[in-house]
MIKELUM-259450 format. One record per residue: residue number from 1; x, y, z of N, C-alpha, C in turn. Coordinates in nm, 3 decimals, decimal comma. Layout:
<sites>
{seq = NUM; nxx = X; nyy = Y; nzz = Z; caxx = X; cayy = Y; cazz = Z; cxx = X; cyy = Y; czz = Z}
...
</sites>
This chain:
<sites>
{seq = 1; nxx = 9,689; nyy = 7,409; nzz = 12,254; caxx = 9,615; cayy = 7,367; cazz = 12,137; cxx = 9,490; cyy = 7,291; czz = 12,173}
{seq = 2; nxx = 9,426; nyy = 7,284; nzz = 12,281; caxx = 9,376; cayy = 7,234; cazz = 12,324; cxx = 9,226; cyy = 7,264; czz = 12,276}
{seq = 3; nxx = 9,213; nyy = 7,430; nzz = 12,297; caxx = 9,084; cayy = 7,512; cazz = 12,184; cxx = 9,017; cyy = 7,373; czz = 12,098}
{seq = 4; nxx = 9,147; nyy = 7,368; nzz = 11,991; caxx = 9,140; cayy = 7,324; cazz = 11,886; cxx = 9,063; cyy = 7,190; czz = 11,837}
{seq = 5; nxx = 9,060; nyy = 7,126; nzz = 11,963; caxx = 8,948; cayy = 7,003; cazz = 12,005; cxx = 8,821; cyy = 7,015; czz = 11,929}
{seq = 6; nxx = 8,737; nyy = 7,175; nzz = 12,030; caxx = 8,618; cayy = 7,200; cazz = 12,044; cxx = 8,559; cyy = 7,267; czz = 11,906}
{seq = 7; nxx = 8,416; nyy = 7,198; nzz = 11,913; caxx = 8,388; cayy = 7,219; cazz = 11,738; cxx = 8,408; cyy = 7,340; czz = 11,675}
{seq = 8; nxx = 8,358; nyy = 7,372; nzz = 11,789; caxx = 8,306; cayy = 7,548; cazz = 11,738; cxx = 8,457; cyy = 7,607; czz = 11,718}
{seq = 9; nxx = 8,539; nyy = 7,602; nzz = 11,743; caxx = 8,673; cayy = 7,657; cazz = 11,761; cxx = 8,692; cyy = 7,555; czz = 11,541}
{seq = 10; nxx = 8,708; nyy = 7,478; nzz = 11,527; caxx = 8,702; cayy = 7,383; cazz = 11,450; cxx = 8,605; cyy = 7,458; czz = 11,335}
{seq = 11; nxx = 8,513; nyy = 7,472; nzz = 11,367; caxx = 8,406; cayy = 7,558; cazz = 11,262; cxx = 8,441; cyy = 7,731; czz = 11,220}
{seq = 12; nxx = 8,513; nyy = 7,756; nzz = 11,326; caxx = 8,563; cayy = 7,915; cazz = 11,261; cxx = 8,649; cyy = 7,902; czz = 11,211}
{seq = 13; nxx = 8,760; nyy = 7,838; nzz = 11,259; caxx = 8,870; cayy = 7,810; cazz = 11,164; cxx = 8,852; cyy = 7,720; czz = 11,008}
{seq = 14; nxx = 8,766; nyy = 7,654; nzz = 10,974; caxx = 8,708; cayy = 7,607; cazz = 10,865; cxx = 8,633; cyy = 7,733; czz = 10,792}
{seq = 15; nxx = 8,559; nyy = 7,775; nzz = 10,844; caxx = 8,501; cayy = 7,926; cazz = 10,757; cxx = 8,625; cyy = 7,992; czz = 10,733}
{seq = 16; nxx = 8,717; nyy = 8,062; nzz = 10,826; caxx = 8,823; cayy = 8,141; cazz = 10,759; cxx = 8,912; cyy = 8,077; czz = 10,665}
{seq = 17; nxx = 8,911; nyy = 7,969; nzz = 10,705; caxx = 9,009; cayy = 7,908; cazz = 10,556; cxx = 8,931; cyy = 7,902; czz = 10,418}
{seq = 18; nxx = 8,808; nyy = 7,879; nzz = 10,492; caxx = 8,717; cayy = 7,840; cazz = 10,288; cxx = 8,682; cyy = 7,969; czz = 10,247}
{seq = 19; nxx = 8,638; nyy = 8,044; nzz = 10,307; caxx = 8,589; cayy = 8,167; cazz = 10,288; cxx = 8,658; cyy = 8,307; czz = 10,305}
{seq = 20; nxx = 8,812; nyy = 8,304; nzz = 10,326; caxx = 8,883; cayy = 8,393; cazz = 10,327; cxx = 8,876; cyy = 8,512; czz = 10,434}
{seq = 21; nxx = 8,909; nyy = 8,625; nzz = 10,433; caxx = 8,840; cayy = 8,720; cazz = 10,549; cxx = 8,703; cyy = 8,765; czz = 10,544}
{seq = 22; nxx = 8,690; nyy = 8,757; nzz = 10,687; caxx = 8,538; cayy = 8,760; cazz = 10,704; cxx = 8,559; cyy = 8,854; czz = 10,855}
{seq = 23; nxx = 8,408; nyy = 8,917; nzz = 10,881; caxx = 8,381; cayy = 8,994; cazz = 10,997; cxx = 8,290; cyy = 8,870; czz = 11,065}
{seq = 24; nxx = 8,330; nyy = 8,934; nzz = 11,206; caxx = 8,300; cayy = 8,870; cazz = 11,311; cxx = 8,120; cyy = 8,770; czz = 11,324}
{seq = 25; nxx = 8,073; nyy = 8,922; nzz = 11,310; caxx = 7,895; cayy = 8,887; cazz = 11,260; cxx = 7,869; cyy = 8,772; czz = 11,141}
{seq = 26; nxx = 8,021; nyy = 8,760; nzz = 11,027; caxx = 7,972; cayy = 8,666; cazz = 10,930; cxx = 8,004; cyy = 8,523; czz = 10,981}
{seq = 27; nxx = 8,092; nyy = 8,537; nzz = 11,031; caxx = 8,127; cayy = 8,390; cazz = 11,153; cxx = 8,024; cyy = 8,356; czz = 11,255}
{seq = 28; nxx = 7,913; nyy = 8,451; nzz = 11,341; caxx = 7,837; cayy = 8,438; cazz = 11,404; cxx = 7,705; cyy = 8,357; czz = 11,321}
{seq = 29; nxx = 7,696; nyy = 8,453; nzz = 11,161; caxx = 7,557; cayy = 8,373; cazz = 11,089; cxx = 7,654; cyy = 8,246; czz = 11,070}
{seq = 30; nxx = 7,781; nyy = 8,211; nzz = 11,018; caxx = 7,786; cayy = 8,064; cazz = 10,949; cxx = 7,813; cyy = 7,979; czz = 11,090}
{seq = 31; nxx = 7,799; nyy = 8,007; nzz = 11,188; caxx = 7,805; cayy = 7,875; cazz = 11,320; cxx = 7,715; cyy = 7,879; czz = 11,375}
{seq = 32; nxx = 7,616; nyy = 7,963; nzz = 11,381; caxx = 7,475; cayy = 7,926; cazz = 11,465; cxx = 7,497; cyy = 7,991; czz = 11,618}
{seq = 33; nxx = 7,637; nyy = 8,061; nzz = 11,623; caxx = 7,710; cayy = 8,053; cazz = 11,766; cxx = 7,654; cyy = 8,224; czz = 11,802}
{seq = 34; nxx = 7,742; nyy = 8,288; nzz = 11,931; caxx = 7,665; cayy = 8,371; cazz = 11,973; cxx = 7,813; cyy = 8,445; czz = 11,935}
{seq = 35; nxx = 7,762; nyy = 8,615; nzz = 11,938; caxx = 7,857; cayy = 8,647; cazz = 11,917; cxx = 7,978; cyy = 8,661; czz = 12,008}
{seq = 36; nxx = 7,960; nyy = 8,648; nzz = 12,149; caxx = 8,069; cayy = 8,641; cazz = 12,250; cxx = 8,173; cyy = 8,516; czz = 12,228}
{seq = 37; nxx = 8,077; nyy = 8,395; nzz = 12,208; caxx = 8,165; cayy = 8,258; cazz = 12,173; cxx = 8,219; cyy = 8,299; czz = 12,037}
{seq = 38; nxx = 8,151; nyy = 8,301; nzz = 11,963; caxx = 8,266; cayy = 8,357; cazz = 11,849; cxx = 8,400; cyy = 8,413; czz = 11,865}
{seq = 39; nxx = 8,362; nyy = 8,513; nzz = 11,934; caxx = 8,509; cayy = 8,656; cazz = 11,940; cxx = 8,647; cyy = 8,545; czz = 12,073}
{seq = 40; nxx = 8,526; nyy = 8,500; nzz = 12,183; caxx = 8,618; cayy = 8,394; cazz = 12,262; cxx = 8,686; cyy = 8,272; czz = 12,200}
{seq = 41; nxx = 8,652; nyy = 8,231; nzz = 12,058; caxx = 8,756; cayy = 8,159; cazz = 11,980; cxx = 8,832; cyy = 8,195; czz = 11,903}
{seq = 42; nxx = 8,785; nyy = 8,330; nzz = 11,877; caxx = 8,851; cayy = 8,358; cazz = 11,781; cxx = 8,980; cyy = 8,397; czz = 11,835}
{seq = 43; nxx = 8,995; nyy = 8,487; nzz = 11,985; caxx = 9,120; cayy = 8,482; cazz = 12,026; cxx = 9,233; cyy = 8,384; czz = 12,064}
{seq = 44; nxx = 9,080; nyy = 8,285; nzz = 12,092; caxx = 9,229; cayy = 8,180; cazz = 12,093; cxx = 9,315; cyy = 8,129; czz = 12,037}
{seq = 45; nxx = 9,221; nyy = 8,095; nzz = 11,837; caxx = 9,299; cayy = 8,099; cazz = 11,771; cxx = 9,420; cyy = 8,209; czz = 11,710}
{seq = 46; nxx = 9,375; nyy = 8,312; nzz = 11,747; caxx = 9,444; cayy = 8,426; cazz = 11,743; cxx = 9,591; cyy = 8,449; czz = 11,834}
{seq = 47; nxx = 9,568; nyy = 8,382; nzz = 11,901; caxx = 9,691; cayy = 8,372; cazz = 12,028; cxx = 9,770; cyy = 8,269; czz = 12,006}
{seq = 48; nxx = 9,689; nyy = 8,132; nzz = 11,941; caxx = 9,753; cayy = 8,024; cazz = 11,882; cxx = 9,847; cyy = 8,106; czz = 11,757}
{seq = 49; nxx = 9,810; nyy = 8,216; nzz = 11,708; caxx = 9,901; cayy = 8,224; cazz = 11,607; cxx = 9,840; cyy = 8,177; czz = 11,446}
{seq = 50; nxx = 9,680; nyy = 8,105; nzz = 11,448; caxx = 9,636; cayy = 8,066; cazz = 11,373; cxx = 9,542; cyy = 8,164; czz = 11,285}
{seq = 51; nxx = 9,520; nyy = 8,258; nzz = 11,319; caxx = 9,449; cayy = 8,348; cazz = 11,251; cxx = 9,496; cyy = 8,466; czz = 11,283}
{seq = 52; nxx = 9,468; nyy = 8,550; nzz = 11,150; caxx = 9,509; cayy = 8,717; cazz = 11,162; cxx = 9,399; cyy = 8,818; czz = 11,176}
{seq = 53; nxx = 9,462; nyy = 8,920; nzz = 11,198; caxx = 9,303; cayy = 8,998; cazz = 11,230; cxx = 9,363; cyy = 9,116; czz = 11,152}
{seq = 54; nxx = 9,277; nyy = 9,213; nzz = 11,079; caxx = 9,361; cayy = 9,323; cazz = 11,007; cxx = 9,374; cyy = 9,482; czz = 11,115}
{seq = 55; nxx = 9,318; nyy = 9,447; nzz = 11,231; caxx = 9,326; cayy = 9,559; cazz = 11,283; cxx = 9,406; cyy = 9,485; czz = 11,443}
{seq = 56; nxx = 9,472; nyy = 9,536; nzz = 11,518; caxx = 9,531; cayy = 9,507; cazz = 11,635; cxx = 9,466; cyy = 9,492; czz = 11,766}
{seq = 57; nxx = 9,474; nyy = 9,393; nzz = 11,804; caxx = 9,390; cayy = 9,323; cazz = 11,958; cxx = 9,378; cyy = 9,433; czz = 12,014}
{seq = 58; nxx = 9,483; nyy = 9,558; nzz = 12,055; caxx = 9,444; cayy = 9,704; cazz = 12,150; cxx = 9,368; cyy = 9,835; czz = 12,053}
{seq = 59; nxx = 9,360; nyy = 9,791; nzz = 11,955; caxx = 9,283; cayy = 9,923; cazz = 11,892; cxx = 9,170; cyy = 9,879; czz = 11,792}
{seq = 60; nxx = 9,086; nyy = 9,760; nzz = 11,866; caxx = 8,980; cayy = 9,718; cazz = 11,796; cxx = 8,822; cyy = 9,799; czz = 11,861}
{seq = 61; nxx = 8,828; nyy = 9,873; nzz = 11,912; caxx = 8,720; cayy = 9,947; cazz = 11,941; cxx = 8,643; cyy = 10,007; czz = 11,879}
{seq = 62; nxx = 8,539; nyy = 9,954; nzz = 11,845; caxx = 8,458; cayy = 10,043; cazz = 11,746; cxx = 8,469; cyy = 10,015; czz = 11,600}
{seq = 63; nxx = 8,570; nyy = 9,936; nzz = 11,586; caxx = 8,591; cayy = 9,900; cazz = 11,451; cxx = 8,582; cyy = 9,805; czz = 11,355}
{seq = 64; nxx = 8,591; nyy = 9,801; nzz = 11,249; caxx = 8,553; cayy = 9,677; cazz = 11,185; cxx = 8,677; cyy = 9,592; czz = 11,091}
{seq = 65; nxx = 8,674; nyy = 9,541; nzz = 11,178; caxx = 8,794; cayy = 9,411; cazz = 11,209; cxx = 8,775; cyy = 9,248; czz = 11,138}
{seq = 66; nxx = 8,867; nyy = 9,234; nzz = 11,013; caxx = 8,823; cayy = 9,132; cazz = 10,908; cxx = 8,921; cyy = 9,015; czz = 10,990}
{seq = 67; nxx = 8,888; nyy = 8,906; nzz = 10,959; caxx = 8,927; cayy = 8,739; cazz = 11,056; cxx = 8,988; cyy = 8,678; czz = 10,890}
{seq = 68; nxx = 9,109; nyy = 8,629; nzz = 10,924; caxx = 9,136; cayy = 8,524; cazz = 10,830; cxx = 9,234; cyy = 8,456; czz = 10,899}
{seq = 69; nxx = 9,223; nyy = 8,296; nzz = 10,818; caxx = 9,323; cayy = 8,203; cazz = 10,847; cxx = 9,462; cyy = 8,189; czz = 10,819}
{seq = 70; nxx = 9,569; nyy = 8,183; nzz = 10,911; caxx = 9,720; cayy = 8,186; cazz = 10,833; cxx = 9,710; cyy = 8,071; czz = 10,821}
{seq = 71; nxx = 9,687; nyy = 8,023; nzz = 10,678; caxx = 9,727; cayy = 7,933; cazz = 10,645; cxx = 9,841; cyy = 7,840; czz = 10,646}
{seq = 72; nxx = 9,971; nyy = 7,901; nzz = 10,629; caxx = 10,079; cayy = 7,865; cazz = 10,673; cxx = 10,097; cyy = 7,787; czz = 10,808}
{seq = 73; nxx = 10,017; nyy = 7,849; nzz = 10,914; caxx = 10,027; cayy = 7,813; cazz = 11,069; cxx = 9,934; cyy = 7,720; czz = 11,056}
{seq = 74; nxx = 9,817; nyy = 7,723; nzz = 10,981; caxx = 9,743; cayy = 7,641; cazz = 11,012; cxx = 9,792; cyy = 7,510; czz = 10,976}
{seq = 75; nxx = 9,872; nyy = 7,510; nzz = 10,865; caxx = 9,939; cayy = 7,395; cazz = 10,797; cxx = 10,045; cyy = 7,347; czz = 10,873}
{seq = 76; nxx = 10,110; nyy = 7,417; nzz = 10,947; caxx = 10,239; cayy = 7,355; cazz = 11,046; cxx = 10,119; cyy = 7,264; czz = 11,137}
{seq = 77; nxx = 10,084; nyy = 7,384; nzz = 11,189; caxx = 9,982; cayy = 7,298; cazz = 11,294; cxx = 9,898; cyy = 7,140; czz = 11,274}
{seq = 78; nxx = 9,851; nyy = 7,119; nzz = 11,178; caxx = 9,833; cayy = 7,017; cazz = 11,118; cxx = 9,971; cyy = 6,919; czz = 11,101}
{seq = 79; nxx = 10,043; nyy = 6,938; nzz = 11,019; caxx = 10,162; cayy = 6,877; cazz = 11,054; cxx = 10,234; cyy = 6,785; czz = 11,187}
{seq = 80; nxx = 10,214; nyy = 6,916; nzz = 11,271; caxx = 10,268; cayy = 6,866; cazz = 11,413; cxx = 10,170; cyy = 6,767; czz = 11,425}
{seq = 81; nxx = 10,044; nyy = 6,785; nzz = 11,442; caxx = 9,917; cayy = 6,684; cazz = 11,514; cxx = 9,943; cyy = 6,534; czz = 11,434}
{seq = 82; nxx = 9,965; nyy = 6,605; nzz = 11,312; caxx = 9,968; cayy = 6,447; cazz = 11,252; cxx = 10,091; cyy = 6,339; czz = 11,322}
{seq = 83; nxx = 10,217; nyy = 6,432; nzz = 11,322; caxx = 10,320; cayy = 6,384; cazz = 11,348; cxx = 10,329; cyy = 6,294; czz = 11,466}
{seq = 84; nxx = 10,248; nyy = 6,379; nzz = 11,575; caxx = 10,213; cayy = 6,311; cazz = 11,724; cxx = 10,098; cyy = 6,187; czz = 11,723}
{seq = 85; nxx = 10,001; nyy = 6,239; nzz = 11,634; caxx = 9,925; cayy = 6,139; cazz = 11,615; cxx = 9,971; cyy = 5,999; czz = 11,558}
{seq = 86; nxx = 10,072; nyy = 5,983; nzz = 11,461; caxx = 10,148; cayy = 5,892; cazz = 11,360; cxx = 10,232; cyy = 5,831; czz = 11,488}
{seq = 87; nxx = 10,311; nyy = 5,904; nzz = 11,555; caxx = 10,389; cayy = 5,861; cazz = 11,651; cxx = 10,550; cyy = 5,916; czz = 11,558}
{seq = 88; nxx = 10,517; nyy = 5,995; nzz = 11,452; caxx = 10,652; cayy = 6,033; cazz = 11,363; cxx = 10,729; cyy = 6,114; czz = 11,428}
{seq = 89; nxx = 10,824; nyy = 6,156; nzz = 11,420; caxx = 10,926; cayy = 6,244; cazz = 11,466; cxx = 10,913; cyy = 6,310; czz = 11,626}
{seq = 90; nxx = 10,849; nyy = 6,172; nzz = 11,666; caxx = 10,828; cayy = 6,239; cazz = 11,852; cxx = 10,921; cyy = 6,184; czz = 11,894}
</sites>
């Protein structure tokens, strides 16, 4: 969870939650970011389990592939941080 620090990681995951699914290029105009850093957070959150993608990590070639936030995960995830942060249920 460590990603999760860095802004830019922080700023895509804030666009997919406010703004629902979005393509890659629309995450590139709302962060100012490039499109490689983009797609390199986006897997991470993607691997975190924090975002969905509607098409599959091996058959994204060529295609056009919408980004949204699981909310759900994103909300555990929050949870936990708080929990550690609070010093609660550690």
């Amino acid at each position: 969870m460590r990603s999760l620090a860095l802004p830019l990681t922080q700023a895509v995951l804030h666009e997919l939650a406010v703004r629902g699914p979005v393509l890659r290029g629309e995450l590139v105009a709302a962060t100012g970011a490039s499109p490689m850093a983009v797609s390199r957070h986006l897997a991470d959150l993607e691997g975190l389990g924090l975002v969905v993608a509607s098409v599959p990590a091996g058959q994204r070639s060529g295609r056009r592939v919408e980004y949204a936030a699981d909310r759900a995960a994103v909300a555990s995830a929050v949870e936990l941080l708080r929990g550690y942060l609070l010093g609660v249920g550690v």
